[in-house]
N, C-alpha and C positions, 0 to 999 in steps of 0.2 A: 134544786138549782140555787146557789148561790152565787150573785155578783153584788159588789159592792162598789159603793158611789160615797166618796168625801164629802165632807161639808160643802167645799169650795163646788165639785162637780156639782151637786145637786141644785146648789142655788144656783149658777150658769145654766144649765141646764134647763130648770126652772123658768129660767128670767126668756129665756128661747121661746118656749112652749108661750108663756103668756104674751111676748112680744109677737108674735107670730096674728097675721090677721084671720079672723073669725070666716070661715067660709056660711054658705046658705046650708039652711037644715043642718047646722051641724051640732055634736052633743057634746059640750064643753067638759062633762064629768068624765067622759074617756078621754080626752085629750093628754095626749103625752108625748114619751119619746121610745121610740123603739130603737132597739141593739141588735145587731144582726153581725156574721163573719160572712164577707165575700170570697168566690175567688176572684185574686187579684194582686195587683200589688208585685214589689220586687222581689219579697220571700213565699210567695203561695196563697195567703189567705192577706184578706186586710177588714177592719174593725169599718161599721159603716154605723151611723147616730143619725136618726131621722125623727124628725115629727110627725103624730099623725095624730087621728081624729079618733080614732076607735082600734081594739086589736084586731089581728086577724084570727080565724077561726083557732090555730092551735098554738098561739102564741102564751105563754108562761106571763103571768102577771105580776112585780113586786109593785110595793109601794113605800117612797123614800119620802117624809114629811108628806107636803102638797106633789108632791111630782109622781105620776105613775110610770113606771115606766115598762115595756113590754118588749121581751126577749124570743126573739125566732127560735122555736122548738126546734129546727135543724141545727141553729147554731151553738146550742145549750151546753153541750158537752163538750165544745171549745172555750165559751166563756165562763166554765165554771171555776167559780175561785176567783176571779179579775177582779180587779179594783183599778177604778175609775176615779183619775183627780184630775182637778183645771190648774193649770201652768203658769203663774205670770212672770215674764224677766224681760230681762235687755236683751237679751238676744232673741229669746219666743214666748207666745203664747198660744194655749190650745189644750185640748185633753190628751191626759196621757192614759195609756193603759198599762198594768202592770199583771201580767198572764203567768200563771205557772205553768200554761200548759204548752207555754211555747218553749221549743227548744234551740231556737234561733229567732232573732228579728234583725232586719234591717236598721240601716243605720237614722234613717227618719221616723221610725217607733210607731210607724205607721201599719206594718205588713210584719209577717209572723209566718213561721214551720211550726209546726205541730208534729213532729216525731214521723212517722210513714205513713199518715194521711194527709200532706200539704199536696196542693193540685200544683203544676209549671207553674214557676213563677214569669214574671215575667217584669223586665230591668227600668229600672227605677229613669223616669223623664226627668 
């Protein structure tokens, strides 16, 4: 499994995780951020980045500098190959994803087709 995270991504990303407040009993050496494909979104699937405290049981594990980050085993064979950068302009910012395994995306670079396993999409609010 290969996904890749830029400079810019990883420190954003980073600065998340460590911003983020310390819950009770929790283990700050798993802490990180998880990558996951929903269905959803305008074209089918859409990218979802979450924090969390520990993986889940079959979750794929990289490590980018200080940042871990943990990839849903479901979602693995969508995101492999993606590379992940943080955006800054005049007009947006936010992480982009860059997928080859998409063969369409919407026009907000948010949601994505994946060839004839994309689930109904459903239209962009």
């Amino acid at each position: 499994m290969t996904l890749n995270l830029t400079q810019k991504a990883e420190f954003r990303l980073r600065s998340f995780v460590l911003g983020s407040a310390p819950s009770e009993n929790q283990n700050t050496e798993q802490k990180g951020i998880r990558v996951s494909v929903n269905d959803g979104g305008c074209s089918g699937y859409q990218y979802a980045l979450d924090i969390t405290n520990q993986p889940q049981e079959d979750d794929l594990i990289q490590t980018w500098g200080k940042l871990r980050v943990y990839i849903d085993q479901k979602s693995a064979p969508l995101l492999e190959g993606v590379v992940i950068d943080y955006v800054e302009s005049l007009l947006e910012s936010g992480f982009k994803f860059s997928n080859p395994n998409a063969t369409d995306t919407c026009g907000c670079g948010q949601s994505f087709t994946a060839g004839d396993c994309t689930p109904a999409a459903t239209p962009c609010s």
